[in-house]
KEKEMAR-883953 format. One record per residue (C-alpha): residue in one letter; chain; x negated, y negated, z negated. Coordinates in pm, 1 decimal, always signed. Last residue first. Example, Ala and Ser with C-alpha at 12.3 -4.5 7.8 and 13.67 -1.06 7.14 Angstrom:
['S','A',[-1367.0,+106.0,-714.0]]
['A','A',[-1230.0,+450.0,-780.0]]
# end
This chain:
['X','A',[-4445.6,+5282.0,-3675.6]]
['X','A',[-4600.3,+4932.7,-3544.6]]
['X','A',[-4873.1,+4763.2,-3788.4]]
['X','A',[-4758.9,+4490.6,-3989.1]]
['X','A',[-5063.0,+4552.5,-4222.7]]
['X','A',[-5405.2,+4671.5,-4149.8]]
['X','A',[-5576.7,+4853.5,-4400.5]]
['X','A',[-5873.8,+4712.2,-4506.4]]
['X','A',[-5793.7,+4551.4,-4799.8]]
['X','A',[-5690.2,+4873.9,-4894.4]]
['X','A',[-6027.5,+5070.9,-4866.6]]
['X','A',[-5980.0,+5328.3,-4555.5]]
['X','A',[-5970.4,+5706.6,-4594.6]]
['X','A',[-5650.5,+5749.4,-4643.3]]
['X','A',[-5510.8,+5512.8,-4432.7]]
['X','A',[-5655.1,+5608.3,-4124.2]]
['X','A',[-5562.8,+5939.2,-4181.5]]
['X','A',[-5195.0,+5788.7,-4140.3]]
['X','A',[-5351.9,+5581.9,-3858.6]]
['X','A',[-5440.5,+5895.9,-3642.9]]
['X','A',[-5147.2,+6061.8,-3755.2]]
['X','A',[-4864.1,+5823.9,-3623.1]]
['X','A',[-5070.5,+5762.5,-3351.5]]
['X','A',[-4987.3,+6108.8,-3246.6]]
['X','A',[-4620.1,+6044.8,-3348.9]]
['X','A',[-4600.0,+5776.4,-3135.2]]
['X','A',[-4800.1,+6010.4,-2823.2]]
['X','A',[-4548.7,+6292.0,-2930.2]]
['X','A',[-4209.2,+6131.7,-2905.1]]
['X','A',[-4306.1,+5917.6,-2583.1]]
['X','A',[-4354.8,+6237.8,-2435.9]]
['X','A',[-4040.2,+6380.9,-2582.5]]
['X','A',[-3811.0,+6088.6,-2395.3]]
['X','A',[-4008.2,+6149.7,-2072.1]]
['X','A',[-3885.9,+6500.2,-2068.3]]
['X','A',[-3575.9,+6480.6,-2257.6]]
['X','A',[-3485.4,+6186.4,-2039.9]]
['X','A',[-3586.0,+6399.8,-1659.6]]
['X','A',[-3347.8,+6650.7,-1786.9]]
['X','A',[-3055.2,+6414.6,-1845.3]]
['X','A',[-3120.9,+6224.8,-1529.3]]
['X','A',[-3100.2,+6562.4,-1354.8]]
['X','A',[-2777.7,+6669.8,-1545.9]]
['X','A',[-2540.0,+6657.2,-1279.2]]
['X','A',[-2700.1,+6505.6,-945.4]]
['X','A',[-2676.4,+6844.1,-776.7]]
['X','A',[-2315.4,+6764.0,-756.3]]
['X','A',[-2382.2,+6489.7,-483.9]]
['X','A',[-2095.3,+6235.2,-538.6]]
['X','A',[-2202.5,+6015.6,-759.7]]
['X','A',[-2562.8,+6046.7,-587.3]]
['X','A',[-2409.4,+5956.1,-243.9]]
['X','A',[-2279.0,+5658.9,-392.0]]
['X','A',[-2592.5,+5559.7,-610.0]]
['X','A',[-2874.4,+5575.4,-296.4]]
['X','A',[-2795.5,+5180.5,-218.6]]
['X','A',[-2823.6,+5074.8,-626.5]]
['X','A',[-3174.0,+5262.1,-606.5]]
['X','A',[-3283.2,+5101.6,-254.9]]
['X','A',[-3172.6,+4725.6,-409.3]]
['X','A',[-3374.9,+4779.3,-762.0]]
['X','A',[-3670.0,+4881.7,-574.8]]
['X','A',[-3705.4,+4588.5,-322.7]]
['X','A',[-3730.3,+4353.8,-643.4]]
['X','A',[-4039.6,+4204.9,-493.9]]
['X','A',[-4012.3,+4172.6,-136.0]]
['X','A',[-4125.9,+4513.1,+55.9]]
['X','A',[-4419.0,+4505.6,+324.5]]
['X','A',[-4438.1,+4870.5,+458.3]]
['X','A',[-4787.1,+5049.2,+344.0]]
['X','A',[-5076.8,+5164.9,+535.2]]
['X','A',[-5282.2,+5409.7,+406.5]]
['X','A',[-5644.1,+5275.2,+334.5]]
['X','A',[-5965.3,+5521.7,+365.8]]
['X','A',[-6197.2,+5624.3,+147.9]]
['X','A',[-6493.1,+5883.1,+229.2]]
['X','A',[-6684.5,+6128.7,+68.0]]
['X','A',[-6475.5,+6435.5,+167.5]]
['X','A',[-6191.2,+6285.9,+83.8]]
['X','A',[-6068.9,+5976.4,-48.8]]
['X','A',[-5733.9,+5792.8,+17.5]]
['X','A',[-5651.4,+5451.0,-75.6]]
['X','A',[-5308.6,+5268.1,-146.8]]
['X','A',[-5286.8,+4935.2,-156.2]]
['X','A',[-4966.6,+4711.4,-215.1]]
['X','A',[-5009.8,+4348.7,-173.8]]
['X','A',[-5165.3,+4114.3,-456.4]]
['X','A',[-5248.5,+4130.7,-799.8]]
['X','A',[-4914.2,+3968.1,-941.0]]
['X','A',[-4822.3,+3699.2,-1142.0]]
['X','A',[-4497.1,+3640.9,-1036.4]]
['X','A',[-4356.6,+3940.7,-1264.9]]
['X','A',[-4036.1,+4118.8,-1170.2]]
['X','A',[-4136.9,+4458.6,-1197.6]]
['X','A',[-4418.2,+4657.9,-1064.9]]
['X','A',[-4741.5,+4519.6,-961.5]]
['X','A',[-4916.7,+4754.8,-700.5]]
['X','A',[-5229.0,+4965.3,-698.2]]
['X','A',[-5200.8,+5328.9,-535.2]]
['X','A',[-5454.0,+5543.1,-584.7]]
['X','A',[-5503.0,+5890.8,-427.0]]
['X','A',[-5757.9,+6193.0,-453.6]]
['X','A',[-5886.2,+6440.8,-265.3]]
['X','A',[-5868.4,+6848.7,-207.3]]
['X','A',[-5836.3,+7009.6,-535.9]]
['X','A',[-5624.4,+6716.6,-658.3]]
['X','A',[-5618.5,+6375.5,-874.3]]
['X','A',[-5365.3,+6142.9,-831.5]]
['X','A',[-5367.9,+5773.2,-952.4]]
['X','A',[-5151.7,+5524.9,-1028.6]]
['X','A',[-5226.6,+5187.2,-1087.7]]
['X','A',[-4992.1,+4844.4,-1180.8]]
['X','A',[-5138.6,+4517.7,-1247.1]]
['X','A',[-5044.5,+4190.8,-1383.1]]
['X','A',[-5294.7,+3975.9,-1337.1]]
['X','A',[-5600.6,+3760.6,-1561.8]]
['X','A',[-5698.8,+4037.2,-1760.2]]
['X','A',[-5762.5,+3988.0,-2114.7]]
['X','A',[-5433.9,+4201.4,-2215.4]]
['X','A',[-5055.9,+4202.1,-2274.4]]
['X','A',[-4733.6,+4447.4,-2230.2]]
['X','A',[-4962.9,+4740.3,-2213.5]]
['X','A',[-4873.1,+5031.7,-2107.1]]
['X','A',[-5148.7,+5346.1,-2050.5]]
['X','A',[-5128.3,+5679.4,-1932.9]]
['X','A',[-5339.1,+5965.8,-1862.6]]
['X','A',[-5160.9,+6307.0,-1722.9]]
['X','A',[-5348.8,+6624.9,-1709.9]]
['X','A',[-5223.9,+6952.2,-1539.2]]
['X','A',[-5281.5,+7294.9,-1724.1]]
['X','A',[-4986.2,+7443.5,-1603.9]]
['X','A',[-4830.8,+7429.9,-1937.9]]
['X','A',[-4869.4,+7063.1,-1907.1]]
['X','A',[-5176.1,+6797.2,-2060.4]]
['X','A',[-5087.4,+6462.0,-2176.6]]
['X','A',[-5323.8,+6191.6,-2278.1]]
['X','A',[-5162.1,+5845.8,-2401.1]]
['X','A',[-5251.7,+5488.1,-2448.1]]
['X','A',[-5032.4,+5255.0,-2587.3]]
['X','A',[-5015.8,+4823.7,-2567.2]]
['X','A',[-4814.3,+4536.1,-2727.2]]
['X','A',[-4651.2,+4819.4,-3038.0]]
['X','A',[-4389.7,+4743.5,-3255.8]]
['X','A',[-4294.8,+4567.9,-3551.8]]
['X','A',[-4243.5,+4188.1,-3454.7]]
['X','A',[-4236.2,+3925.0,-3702.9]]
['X','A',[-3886.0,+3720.8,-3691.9]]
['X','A',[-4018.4,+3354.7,-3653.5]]
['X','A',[-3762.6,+3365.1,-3368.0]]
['X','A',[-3918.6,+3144.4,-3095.4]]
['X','A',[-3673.0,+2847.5,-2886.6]]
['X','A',[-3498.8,+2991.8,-2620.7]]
['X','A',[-3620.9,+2941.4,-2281.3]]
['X','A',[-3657.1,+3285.1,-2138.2]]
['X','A',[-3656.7,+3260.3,-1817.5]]
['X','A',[-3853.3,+3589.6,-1780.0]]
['X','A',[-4147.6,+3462.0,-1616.6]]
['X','A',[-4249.1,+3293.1,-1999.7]]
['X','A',[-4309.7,+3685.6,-2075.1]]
['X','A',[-4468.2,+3566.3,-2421.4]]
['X','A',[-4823.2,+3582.5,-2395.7]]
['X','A',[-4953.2,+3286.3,-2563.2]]
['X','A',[-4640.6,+3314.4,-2856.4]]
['X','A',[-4901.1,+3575.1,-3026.5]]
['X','A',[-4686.2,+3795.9,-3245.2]]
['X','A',[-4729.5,+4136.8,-2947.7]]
['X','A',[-5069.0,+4031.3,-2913.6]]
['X','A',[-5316.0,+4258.3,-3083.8]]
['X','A',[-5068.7,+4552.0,-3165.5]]
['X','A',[-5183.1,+4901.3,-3123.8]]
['X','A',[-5108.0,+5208.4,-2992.1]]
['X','A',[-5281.3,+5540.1,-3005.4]]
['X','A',[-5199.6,+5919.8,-2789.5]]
['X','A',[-5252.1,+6246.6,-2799.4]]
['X','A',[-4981.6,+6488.9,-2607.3]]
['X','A',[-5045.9,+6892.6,-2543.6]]
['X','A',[-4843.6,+7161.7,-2393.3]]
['X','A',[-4588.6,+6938.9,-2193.7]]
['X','A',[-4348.0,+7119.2,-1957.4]]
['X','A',[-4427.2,+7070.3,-1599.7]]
['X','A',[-4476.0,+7452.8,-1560.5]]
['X','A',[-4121.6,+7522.2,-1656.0]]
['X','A',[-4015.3,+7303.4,-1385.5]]
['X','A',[-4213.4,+7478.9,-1119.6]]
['X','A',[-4240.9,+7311.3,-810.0]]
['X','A',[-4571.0,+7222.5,-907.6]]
['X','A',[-4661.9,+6929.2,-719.8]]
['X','A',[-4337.8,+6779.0,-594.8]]
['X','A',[-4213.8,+6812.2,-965.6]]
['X','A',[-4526.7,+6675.5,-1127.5]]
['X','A',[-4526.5,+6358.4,-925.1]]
['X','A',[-4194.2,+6321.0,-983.7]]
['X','A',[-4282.5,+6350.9,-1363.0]]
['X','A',[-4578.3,+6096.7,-1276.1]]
['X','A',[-4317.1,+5860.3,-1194.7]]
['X','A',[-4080.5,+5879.4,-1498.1]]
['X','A',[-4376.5,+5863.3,-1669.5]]
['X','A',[-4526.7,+5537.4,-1576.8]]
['X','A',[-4155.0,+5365.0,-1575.3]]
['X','A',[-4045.8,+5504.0,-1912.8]]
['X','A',[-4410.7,+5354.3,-2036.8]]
['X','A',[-4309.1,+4986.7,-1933.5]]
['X','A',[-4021.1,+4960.7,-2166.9]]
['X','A',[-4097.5,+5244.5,-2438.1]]
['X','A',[-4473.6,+5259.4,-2409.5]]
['X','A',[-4458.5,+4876.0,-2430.4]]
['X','A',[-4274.2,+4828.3,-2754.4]]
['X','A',[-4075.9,+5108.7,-2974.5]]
['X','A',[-3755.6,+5193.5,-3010.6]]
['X','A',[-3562.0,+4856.7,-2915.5]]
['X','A',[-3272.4,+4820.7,-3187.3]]
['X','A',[-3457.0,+4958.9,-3555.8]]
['X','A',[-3870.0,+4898.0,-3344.9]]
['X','A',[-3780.7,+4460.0,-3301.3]]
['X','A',[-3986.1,+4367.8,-3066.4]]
['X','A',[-3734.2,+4394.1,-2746.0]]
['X','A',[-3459.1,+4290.0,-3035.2]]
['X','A',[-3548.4,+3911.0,-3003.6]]
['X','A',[-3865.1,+3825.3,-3179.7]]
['X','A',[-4065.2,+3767.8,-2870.1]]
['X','A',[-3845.9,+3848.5,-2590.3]]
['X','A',[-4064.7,+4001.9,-2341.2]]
['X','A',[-4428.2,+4004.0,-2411.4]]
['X','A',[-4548.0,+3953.8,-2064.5]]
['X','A',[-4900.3,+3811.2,-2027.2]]
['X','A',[-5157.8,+3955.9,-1840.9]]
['X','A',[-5005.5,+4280.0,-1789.2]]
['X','A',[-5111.6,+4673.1,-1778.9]]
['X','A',[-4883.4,+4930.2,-1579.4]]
['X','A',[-5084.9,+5271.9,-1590.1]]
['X','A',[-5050.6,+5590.8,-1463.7]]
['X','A',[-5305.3,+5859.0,-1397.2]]
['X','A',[-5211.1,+6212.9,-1237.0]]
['X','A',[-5435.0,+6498.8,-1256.8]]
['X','A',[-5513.1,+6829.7,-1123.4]]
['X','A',[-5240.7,+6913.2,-852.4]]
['X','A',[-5366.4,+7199.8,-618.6]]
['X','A',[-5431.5,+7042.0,-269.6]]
['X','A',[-5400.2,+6687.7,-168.9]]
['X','A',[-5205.1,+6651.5,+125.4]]
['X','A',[-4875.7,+6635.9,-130.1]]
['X','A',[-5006.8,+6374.9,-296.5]]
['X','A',[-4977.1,+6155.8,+57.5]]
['X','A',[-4615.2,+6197.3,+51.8]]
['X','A',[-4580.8,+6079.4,-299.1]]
['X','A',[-4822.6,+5766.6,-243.3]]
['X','A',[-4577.2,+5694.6,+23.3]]
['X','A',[-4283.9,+5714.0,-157.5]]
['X','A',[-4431.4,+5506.7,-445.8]]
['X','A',[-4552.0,+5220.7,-174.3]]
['X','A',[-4152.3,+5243.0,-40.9]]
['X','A',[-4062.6,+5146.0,-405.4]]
['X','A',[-3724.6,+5393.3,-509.3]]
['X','A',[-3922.8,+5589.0,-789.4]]
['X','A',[-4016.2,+5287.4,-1009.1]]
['X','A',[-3663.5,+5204.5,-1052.0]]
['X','A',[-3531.1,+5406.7,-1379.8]]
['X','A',[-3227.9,+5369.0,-1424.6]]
['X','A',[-3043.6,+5744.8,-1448.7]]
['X','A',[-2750.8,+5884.8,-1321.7]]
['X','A',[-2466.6,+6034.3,-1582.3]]
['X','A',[-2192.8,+6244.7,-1384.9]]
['X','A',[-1884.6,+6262.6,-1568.9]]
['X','A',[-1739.7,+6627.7,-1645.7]]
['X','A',[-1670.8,+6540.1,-1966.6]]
['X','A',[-1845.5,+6777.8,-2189.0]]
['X','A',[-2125.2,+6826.4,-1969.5]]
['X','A',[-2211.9,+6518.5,-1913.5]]
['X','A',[-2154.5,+6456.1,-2310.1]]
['X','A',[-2365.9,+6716.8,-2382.3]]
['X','A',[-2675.7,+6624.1,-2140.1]]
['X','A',[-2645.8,+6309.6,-2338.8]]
['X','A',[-2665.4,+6399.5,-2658.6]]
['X','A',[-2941.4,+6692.8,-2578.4]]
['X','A',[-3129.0,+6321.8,-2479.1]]
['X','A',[-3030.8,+6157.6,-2837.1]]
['X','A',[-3171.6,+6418.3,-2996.9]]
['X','A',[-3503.6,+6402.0,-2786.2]]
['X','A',[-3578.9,+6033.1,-2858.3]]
['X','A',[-3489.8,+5681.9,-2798.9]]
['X','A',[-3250.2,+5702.5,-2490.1]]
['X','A',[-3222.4,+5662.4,-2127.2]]
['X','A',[-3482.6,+5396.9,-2168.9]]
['X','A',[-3399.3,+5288.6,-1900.9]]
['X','A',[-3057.9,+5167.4,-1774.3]]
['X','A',[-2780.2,+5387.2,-1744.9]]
['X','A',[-2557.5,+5429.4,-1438.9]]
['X','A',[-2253.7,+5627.9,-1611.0]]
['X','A',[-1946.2,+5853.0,-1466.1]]
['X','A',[-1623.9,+5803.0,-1665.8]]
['X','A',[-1480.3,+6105.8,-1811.8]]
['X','A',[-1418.2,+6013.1,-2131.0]]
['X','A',[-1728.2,+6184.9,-2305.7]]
['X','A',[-1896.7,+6023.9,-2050.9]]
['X','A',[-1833.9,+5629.8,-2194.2]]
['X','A',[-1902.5,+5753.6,-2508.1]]
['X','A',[-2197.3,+5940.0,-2446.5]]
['X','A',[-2330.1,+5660.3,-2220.0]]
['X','A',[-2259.0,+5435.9,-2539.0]]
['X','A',[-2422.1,+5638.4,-2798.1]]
['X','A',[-2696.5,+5679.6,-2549.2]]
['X','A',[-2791.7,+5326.7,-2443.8]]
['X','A',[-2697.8,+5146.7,-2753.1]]
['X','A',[-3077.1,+5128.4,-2915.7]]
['X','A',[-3190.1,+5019.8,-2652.9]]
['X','A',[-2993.6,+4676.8,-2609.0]]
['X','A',[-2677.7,+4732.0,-2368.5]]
['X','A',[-2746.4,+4760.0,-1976.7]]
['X','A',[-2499.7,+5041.5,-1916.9]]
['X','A',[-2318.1,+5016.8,-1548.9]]
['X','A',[-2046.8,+5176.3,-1551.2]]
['X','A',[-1884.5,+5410.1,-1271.0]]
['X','A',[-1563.0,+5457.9,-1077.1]]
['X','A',[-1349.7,+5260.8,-1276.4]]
['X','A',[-968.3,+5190.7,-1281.5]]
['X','A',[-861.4,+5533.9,-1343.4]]
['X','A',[-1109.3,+5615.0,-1651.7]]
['X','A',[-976.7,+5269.6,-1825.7]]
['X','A',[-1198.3,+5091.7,-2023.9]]
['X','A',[-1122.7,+4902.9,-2353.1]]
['X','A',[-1364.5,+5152.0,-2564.9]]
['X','A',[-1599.1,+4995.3,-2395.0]]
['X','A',[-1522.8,+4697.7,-2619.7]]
['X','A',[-1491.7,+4252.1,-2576.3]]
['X','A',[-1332.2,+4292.2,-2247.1]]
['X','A',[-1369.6,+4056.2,-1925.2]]
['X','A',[-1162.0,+4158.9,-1608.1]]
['X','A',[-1266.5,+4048.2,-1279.9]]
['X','A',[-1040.3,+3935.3,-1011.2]]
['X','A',[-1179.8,+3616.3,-953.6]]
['X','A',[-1527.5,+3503.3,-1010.7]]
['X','A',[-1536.7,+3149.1,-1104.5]]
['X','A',[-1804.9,+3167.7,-1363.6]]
['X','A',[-1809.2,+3549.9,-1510.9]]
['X','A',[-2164.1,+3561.2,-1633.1]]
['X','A',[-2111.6,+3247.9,-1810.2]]
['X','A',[-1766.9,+3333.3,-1950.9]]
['X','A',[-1881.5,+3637.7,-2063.4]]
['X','A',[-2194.5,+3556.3,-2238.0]]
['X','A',[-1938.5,+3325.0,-2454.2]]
['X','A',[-1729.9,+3551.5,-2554.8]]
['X','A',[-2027.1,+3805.8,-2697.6]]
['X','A',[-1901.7,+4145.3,-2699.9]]
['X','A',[-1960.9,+4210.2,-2369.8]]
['X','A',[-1767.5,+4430.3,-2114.8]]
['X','A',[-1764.5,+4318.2,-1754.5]]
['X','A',[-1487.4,+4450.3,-1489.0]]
['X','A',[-1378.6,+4501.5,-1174.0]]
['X','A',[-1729.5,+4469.9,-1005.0]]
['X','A',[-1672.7,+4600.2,-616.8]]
['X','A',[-1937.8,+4799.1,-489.5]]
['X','A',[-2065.2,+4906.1,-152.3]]
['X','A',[-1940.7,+4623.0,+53.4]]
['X','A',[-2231.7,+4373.4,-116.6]]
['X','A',[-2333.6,+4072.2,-293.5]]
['X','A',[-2163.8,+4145.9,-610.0]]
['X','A',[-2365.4,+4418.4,-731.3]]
['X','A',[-2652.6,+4280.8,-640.1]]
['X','A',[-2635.1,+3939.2,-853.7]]
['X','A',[-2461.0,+4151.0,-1091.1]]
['X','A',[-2753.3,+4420.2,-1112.9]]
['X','A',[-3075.5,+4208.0,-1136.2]]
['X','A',[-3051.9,+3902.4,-1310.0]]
['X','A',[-2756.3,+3911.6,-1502.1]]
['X','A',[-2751.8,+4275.1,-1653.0]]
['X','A',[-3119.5,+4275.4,-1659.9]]
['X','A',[-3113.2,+3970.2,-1877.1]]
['X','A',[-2808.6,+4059.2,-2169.5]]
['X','A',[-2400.1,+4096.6,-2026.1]]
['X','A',[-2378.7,+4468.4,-2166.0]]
['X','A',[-2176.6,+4685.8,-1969.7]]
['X','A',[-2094.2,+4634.4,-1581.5]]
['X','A',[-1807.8,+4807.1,-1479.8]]
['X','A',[-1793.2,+4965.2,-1114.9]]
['X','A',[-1521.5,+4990.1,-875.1]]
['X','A',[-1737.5,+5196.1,-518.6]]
['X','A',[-1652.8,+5053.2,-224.9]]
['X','A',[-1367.6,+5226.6,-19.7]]
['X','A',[-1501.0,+5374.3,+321.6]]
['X','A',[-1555.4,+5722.4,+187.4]]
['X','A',[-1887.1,+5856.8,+40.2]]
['X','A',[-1700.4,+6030.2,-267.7]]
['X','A',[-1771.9,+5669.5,-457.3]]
['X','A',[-1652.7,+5514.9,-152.8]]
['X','A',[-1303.1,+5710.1,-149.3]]
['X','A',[-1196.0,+5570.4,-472.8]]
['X','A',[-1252.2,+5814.4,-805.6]]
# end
């Protein structure tokens, strides 16, 4: 590993896997503009995504396979493959030693999470997780203000959009490659932040553990071009490819410590903005934070975050970040992470968490419209549902 991946002066090599839009839009462009890293090599099966990405970039290798990567020449990948790659190729890629920055969704599902924290372990690779969310300054401070709030009684996350169906008929709504719709993309988000609200809560892992998950979806504009993320560059003309997953979910989670969670993602709605709220709920107050996470221009506003007690609300002030702010404090904490050992098998544990929430509130929908089903006349049973 080169002496700035062990928090030397050396940057930190790094291979960038999987050439699609987050690749190009938000880690290259970072990757490459500072001392930190140094990109020594893309991996991409397509030839011509290469060359693009590449341009006149000089000292960059371009492979067609993972499998082409050398353990001494990099110091970490960066996995931003479709969904349903993310695990099989962090284990790969870990398996061999190599440490791995993995986009979210970590992975689609509690087997592939006991995957992961097996190939960690296996090859003595660290594997550090993408999720952004966590790394906004109005997040931090909605974190430290939770903590002024007593006993922990509920957290409330949502991320709802205007219009933002990304990809329509590209493998972001297709359920075999993506693994579900919004609660998958937006919903990793929402949970991976109310499991750090959890965690500075409880203090307890064991009490963090879900007892109870409900949950519906449904699909009212996920094959409506209208709300096609537009925002995404996206310029391509529309697969007629009918997607099978899921424009909005709504879950209900309750812990072993008896602590609710409410969430809801929704990739489209009536609203006119994109809007992001999270909520805390304790003994002694309560805290909401509304934002607009991600990329999106069409955004509610500034930051706010309000605290009530005692019958009165009052604003926290907030820094001013740019959009995107997020992705640049989570690529600056990486070093230090590779070489923190307490890192190992965090982003492993916090996947089998958030992975087996999104388990249960699909296969609690799963049941509601099974009984659906059964009780319904068939010509009334709606058809192209999600799973």
């Amino acid at each position: 590993m080169s002496a700035g991946s062990a928090g030397g002066a050396g940057p930190v090599r790094v291979a960038v896997v999987g050439l699609g839009w987050v690749a190009r839009e938000v880690w290259l462009p970072r990757l490459l503009g500072g001392p930190a890293f140094r990109v020594v090599a893309v991996v991409e099966p397509s030839e011509q995504a290469r060359a693009a990405a590449l341009g006149d970039l000089a000292g960059v290798s371009a492979l067609e396979r993972v499998e082409d990567l050398r353990r001494d020449e990099v110091d970490l990948a960066v996995v931003a493959v479709p969904n349903h790659l993310h695990a099989p190729v962090a284990c790969g890629l870990l398996r061999r030693g190599i440490p791995v920055f993995l986009e979210k969704p970590l992975c689609l599902g509690s087997a592939e999470a006991a995957a992961l924290a097996d190939a960690e372990r296996a090859g003595g690779a660290v594997l550090l997780g993408g999720s952004a969310a966590r790394h906004r300054a109005d997040v931090r401070a909605l974190r430290e203000v939770a903590a002024s709030l007593g006993a922990l009684r509920h957290v409330d996350v949502s991320w709802v959009r205007s219009r933002g169906i990304p990809d329509r008929g590209g493998w972001f709504t297709n359920r075999t490659r993506s693994g579900g719709g919004a609660l998958v993309d937006l919903g990793w988000h929402l949970l991976d932040t109310a499991r750090v609200l959890l965690r500075g809560a409880t203090g307890d892992p064991e009490g963090a553990e879900l007892e109870h998950v409900t949950g519906a979806v449904s699909a009212d504009f996920v094959n409506d071009h209208a709300f096609r993320a537009a925002w995404r560059g996206d310029g391509a003309p529309v697969d007629p490819v009918v997607g099978d997953v899921e424009d909005t979910a709504r879950g209900f989670l309750v812990t072993r410590s008896g602590i609710s969670i409410g969430v809801r993602a929704a990739w489209a709605s009536h609203q006119a903005l994109d809007t992001t709220v999270v909520r805390v709920e304790g003994s002694g107050g309560t805290a909401e934070l509304r934002c607009t996470f991600g990329f999106s221009p069409n955004r509610e506003g500034p930051s706010r975050l309000l605290l009530t007690t005692d019958g009165r609300t009052t604003p926290v002030e907030l820094p001013v970040e740019p959009v995107g702010a997020e992705y640049d404090a989570q690529l600056a904490s990486l070093p230090a992470r590779l070489a923190d050992p307490a890192a190992r098998g965090e982003a492993a544990s916090g996947a089998r968490w958030i992975a087996g929430a999104i388990e249960r509130v699909y296969r609690a929908a799963d049941t509601v419209r099974c009984a659906e089903r059964r009780h319904a006349p068939v010509d009334l049973v709606p058809t192209g549902a999600p799973r």
